[in-house]
VEXMARTI-854195 format. One record per atom (N, C-alpha, C): residue in one letter; x, y, z. Coordinates in steps of 0.02 Angstrom, whole numbers, plus 50000, padded with zeros to 5 digits. Layout:
REM VEXMARTI-854195
AXYZ;...
END
This chain:
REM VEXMARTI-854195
X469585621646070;X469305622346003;X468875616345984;X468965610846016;X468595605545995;X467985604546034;X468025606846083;X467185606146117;X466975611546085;X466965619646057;X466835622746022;X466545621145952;X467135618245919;X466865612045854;X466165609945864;X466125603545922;X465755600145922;X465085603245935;X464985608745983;X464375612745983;X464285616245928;X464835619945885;X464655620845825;X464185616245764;X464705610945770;X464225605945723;X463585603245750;X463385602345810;X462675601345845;X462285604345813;X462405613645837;X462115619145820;X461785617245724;X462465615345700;X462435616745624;X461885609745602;X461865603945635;X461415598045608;X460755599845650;X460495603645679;X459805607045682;X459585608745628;X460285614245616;X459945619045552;X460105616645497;X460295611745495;X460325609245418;X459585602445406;X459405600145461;X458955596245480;X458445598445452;X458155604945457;X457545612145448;X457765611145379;X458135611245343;X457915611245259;X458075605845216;X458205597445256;X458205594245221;X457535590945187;X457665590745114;X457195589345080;X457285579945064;X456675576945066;X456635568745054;X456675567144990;X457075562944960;X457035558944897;X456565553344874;X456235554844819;X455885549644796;X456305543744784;X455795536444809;X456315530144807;X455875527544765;X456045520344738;X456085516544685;X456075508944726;X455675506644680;X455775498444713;X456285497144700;X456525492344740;X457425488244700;X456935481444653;X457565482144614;X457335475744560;X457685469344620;X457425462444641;X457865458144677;X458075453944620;X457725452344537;X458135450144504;X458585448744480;X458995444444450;X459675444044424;X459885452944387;X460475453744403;X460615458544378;X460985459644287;X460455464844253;X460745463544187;X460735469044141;X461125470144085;X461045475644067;X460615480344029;X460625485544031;X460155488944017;X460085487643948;X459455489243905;X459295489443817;X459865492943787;X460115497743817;X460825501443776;X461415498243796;X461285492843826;X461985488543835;X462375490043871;X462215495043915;X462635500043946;X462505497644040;X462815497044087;X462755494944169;X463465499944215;X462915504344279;X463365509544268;X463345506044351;X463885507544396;X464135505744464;X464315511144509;X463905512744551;X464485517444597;X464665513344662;X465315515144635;X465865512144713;X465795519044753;X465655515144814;X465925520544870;X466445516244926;X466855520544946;X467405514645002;X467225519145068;X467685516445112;X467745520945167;X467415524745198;X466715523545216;X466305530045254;X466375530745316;X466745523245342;X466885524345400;X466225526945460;X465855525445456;X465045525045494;X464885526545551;X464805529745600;X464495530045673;X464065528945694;X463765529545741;X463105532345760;X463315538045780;X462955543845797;X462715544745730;X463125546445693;X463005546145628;X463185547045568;X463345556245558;X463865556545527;X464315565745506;X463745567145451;X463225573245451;X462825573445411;X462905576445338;X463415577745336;X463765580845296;X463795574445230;X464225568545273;X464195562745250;X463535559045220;X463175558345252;X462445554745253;X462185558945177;X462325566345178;X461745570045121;X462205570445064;X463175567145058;X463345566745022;X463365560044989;X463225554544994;X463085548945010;X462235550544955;X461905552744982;X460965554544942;X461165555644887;X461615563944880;X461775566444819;X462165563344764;X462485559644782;X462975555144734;X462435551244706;X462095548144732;X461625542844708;X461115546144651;X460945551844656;X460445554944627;X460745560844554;X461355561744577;X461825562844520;X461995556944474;X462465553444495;X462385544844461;X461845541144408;X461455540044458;X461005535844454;X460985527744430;X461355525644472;X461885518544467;X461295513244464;X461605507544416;X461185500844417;X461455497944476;X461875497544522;X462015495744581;X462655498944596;X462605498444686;X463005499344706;X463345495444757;X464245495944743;X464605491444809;X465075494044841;X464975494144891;X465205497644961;X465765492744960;X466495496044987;X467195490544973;X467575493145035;X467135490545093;X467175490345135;X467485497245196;X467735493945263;X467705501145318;X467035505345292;X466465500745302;X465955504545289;X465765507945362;X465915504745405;X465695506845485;X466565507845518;X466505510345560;X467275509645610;X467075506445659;X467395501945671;X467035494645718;X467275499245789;X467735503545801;X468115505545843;X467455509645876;X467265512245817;X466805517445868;X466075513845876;X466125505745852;X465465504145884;X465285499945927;X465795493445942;X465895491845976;X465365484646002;X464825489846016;X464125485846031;X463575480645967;X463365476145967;X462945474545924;X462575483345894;X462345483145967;X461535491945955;X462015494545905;X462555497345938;X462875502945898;X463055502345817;X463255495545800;X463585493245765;X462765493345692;X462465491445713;X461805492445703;X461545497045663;X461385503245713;X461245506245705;X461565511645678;X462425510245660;X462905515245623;X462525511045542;X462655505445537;X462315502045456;X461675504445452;X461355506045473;X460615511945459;X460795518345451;X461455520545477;X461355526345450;X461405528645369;X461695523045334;X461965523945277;X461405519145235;X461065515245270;X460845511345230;X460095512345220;X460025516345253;X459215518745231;X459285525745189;X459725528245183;X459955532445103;X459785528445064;X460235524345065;X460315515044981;X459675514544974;X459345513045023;X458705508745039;X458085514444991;X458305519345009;X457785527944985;X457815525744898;X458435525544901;X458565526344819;X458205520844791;X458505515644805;X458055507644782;X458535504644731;X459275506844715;X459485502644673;X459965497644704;X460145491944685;X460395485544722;X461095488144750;X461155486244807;X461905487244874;X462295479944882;X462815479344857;X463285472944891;X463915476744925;X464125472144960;X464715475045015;X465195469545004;X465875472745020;X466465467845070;X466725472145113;X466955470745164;X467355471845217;X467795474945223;X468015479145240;X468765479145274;X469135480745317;X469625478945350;X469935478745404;X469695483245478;X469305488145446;X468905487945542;X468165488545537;X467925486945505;X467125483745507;X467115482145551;X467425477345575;X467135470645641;X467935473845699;X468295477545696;X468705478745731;X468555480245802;X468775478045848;X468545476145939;X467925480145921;X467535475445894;X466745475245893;X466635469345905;X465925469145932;X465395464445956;X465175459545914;X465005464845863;X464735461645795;X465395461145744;X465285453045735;X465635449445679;X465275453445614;X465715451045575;X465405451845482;X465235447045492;X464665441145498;X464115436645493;X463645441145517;X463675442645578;X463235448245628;X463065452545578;X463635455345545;X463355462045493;X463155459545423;X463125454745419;X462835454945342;X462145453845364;X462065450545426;X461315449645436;X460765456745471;X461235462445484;X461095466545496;X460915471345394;X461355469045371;X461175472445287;X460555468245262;X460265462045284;X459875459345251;X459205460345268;X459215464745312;X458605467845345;X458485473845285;X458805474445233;X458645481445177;X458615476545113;X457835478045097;X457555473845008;X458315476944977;X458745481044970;X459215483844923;X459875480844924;X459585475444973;X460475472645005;X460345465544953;X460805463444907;X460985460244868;X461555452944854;X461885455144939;X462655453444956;X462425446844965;X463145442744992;X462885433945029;X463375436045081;X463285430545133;X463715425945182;X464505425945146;X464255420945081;X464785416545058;X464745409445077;X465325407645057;X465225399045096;X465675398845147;X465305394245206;X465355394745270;X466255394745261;X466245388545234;X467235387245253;X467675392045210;X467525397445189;X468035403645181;X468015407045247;X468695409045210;X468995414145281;X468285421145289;X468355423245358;X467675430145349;X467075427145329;X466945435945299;X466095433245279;X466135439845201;X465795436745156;X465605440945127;X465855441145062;X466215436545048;X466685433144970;X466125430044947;X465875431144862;X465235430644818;X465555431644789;X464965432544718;X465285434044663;X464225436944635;X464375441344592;X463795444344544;X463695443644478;X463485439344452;X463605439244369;X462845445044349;X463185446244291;X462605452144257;X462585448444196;X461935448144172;X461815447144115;X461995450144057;X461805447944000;X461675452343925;X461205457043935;X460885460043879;X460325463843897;X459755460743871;X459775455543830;X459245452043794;X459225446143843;X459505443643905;X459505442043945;X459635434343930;X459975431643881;X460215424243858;X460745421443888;X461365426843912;X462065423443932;X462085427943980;X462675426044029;X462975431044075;X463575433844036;X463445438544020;X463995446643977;X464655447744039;X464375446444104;X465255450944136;X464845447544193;X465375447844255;X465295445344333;X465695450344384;X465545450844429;X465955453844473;X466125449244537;X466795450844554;X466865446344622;X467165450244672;X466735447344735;X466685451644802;X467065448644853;X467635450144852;X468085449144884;X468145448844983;X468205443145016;X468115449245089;X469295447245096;X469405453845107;X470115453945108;X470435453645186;X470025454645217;X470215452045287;X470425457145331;X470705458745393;X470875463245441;X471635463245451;X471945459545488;X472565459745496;X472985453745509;X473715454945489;X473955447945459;X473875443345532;X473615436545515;X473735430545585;X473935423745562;X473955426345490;X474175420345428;X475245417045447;X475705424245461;X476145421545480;X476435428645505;X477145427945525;X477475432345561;X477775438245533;X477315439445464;X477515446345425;X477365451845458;X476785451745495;X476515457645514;X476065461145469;X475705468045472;X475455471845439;X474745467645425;X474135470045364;X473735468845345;X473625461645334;X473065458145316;X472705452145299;X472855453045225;X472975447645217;X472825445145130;X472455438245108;X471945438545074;X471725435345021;X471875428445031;X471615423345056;X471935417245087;X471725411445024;X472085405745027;X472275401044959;X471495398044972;X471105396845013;X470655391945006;X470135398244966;X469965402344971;X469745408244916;X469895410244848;X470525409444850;X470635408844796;X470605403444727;X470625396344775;X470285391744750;X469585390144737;X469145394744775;X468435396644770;X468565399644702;X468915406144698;X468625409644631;X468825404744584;X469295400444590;X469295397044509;X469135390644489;X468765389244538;X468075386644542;X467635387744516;X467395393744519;X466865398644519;X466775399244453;X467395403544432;X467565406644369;X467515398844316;X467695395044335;X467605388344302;X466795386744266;X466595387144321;X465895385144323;X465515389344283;X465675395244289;X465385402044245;X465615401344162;X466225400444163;X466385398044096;X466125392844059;X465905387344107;X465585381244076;X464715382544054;X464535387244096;X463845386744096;X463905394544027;X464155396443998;X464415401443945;X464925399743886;X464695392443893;X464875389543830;X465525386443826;X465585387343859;X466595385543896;X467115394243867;X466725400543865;X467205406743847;X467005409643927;X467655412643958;X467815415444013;X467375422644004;X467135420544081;X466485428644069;X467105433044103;X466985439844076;X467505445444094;X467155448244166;X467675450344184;X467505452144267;X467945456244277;X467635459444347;X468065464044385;X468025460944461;X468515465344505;X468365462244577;X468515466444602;X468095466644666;X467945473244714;X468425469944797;X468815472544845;X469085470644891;X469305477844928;X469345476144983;X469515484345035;X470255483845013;X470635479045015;X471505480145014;X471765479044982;X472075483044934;X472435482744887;X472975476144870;X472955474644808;X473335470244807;X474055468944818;X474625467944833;X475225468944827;X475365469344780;X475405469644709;X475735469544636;X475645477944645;X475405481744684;X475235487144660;X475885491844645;X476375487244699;X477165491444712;X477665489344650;X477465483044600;X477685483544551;X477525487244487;X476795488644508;X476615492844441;X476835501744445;X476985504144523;X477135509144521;X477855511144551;X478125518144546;X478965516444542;X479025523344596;X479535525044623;X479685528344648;X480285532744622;X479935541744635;X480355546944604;X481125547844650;X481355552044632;X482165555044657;X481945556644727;X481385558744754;X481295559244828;X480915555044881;X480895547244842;X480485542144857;X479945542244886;X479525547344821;X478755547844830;X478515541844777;X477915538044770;X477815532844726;X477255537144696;X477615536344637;X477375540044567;X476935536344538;X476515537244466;X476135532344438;X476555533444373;X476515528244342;X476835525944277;X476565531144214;X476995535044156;X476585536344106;X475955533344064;X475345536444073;X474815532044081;X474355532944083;X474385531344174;X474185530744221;X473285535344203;X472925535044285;X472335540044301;X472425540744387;X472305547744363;X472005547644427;X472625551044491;X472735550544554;X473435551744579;X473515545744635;X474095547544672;X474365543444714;X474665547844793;X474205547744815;X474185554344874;X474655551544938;X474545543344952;X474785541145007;X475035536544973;X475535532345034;X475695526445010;X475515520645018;X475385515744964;X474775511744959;X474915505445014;X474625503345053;X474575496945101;X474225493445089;X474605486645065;X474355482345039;X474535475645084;X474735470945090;X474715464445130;X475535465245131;X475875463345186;X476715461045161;X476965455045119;X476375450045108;X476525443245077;X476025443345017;X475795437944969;X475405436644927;X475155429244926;X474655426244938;X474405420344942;X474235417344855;X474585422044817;X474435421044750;X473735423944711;X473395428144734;X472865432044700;X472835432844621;X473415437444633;X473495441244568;X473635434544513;X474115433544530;X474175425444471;X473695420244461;X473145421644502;X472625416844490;X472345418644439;X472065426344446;X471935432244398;X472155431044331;X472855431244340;X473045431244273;X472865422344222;X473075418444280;X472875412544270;X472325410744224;X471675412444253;X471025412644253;X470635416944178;X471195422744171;X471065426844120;X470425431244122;X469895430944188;X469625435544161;X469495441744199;X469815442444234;X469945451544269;X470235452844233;X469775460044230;X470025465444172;X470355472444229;X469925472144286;X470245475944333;X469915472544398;X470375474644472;X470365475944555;X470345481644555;X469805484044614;X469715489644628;X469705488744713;X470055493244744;X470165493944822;X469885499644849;X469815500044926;X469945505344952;X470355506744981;X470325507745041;X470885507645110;X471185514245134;X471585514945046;X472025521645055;X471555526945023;X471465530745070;X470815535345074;X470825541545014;X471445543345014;X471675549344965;X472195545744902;X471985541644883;X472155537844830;X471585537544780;X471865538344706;X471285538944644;X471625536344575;X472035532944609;X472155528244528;X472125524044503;X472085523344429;X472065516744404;X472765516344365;X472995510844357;X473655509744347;X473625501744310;X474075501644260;X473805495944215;X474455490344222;X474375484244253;X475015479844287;X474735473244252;X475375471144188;X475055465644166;X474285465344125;X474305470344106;X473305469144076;X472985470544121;X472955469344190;X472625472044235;X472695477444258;X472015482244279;X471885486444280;X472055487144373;X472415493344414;X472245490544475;X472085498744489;X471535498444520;X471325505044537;X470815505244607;X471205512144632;X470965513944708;X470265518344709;X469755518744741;X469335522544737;X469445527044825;X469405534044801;X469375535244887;X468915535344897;X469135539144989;X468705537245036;X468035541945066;X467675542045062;X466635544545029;X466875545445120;X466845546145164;X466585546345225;X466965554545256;X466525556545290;X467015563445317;X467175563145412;X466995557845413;X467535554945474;X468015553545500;X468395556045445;X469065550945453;X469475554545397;X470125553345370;X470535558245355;X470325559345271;X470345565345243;X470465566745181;X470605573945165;X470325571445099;X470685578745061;X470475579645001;X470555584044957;X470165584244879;X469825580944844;X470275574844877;X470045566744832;X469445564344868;X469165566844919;X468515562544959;X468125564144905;X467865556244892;X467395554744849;X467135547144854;X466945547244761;X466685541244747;X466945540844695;X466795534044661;X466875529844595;X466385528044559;X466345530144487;X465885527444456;X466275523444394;X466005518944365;X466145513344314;X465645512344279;X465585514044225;X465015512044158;X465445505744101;X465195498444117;X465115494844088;X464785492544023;X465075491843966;X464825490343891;X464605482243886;X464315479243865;X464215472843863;X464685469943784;X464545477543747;X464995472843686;X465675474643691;X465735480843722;X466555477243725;X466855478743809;X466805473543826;X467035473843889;X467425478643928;X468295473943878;X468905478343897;X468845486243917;X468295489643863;X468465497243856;X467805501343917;X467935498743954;X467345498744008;X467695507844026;X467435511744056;X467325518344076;X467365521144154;X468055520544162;X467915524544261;X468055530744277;X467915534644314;X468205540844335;X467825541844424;X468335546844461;X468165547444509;X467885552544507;X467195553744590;X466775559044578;X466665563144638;X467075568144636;X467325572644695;X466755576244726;X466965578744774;X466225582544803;X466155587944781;X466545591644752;X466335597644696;X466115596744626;X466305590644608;X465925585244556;X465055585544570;X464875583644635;X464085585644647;X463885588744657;X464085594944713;X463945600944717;X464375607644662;X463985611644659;X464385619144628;X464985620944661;X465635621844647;X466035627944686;X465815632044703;X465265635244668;X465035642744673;X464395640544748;X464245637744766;X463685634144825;X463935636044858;X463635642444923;X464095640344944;X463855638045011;X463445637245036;X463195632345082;X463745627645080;X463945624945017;X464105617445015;X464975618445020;X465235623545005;X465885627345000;X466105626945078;X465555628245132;X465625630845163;X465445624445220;X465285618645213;X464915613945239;X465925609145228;X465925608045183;X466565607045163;X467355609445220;X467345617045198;X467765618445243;X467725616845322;X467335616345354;X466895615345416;X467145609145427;X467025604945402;X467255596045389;X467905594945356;X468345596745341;X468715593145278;X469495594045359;X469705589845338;X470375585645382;X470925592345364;X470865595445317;X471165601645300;X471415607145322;X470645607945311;X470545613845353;X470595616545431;X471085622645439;X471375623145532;X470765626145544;X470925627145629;X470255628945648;X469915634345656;X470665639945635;X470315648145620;X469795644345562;X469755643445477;X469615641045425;X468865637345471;X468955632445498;X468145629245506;X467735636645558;X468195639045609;X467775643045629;X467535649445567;X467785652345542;X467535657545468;X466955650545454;X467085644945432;X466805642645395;X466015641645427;X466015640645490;X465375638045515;X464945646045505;X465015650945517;X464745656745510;X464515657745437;X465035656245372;X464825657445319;X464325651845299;X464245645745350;X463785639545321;X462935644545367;X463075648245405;X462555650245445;X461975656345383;X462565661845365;X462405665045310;X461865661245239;X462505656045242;X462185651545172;X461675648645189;X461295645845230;X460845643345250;X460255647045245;X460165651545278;X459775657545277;X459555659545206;X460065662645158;X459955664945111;X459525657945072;X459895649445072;X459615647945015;X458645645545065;X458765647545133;X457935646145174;X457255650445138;X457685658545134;X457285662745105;X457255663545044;X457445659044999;X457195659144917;X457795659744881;X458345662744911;X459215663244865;X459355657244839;X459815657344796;X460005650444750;X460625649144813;X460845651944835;X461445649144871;X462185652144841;X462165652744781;X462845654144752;X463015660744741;X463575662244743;X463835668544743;X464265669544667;
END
């Protein structure tokens, strides 16, 4: 069934090739980033696309569509943007970050990244290697960082006002690391103390140059923080529930670091995260409120790799006057396309981790139908 699959989907990225249509792009602004005259700065997160060469096309034109639904003042990728596993090579490694990044690049609005845990996994190419591979796109926005942090790819973004006098909010770009080598816990990387002393540093400095009042922020990182297991509890059949509240659901169980290098308390310390936002756990969509802080998962945008209802994205619309009451929701792939599409109904079933393989085989036939009809002038929907 799977060499079947795979000639199926060959067959199917011909014919989907024959009616893709090009998007008009936009210069990127490389200026400081700030908010719009309505005060208003909107973000789409995407996590997890998990990247090849080539690239699942399914992925690539959902990836276009989000952007053009949206229409984001920037966007940040929060890392497993590539699967280092399947690239191995500089070329490959390469040329999987083109597949996604000349979408970004089409659109023209600003791209920052962090990492996570298999970006650079038994790959060739380091994250130094790959940020210098993103800086080859006017849309890439990201840094290095400074040399003596752990990784690559810990920054920070301040956004302006809209009258452009103060910095209104900041974001900080976390790189959260691959897997633990810190001590004999095992499991995931966490967030290491000499970074953390960067951000409150940082956050220092930002406060001083803003009059000495703490600019409000959020922070973007692939791995969830550990507090996440205190903010959420577990039911009578030790599934981990979300608190009355809550947004969003809790599909898997969240993996986060086994230790804490003190993050979160810096956070609180520091006072001005209002929320962390992760990826990792792919079919995860919540936000969950721990301490004032906001901690929320965005899933995982890539159709490579495992999901389910929840494959998507994140969007966040930011207020300049009032921070706190900032605006997120996740944005499913029936969110961009129609149910009633059914090309796209049917493009879906074909792809989705779900679906068995009687289901993709019906499905590739009904994507054959749909194609046709919307070639010769049909809307597509039934």
């Amino acid at each position: 069934m799977k060499k079947l699959e795979k000639t199926l989907a060959v067959f199917l990225a011909v014919l989907v090739s024959l009616s893709a249509l090009g998007m008009t792009a936009f210069a990127a602004d490389r200026s400081e980033l700030c908010f719009n005259d309505d005060g208003k700065f909107t973000i789409l997160n995407m996590s997890d696309i998990h990247a090849k060469y080539p690239l699942v096309k399914i992925t690539r034109d959902y990836i276009r569509d989000t952007l053009k639904k949206v229409q984001p003042d920037l966007v940040i990728l929060s890392g497993d943007n590539i699967s280092g596993n399947a690239c191995k090579t500089k070329v490959l490694t390469k040329a999987a970050i083109d597949e996604f990044m000349s979408v970004l690049e089409d659109f023209g609005a600003p791209v920052a990244v962090v990492f996570g845990n298999h970006d650079d996994e038994n790959n060739a190419a380091d994250k130094l290697t790959q940020i210098g591979y993103y800086k080859n796109y006017s849309c890439f926005i990201g840094e290095a960082g400074e040399p003596e942090l752990r990784g690559a790819g810990t920054y920070n973004l301040p956004i302006r006002s809209s009258d452009g006098s103060r910095y209104a909010f900041n974001l900080w770009l976390i790189d959260s690391g691959t897997y633990n080598t810190e001590n004999n816990l095992g499991g995931y990387d966490c967030v290491r103390k000499e970074q953390i002393e960067w951000y409150k540093r940082t956050a220092a400095a930002l406060a001083a140059e803003n009059g000495g009042e703490v600019v409000p922020a959020m922070n973007f990182q692939h791995i969830v923080v550990p507090e996440i297991f205190e903010a959420v509890t577990k039911d009578e059949n030790g599934k981990w529930v979300l608190p009355e509240g809550s947004d969003g659901e809790i599909n898997e169980t969240p993996c986060p670091p086994h230790y804490s290098n003190g993050q979160f308390d810096a956070f609180l310390e520091v006072g001005d995260v209002i929320a962390t936002y992760s990826g990792h756990d792919h079919i995860n969509s919540y936000r969950v409120n721990y301490k004032d802080i906001d901690i929320i998962n965005t899933p995982g945008m890539g159709f490579g790799t495992y999901n389910n209802h929840e494959v998507g994205s994140r969007v966040i619309v930011l207020d300049e006057n009032a921070p706190r009451d900032y605006e997120t929701y996740c944005l499913s792939y029936f969110d961009v396309y129609s149910e009633n599409d059914a090309f796209a109904a049917a493009r879906y079933e074909l792809h989705s981790r779900e679906s068995s393989d009687k289901v993709k085989f019906t499905a590739f036939f009904k994507l054959i139908f749909a194609f046709f009809f919307q070639r010769f002038g049909f809307s597509g929907e039934c």
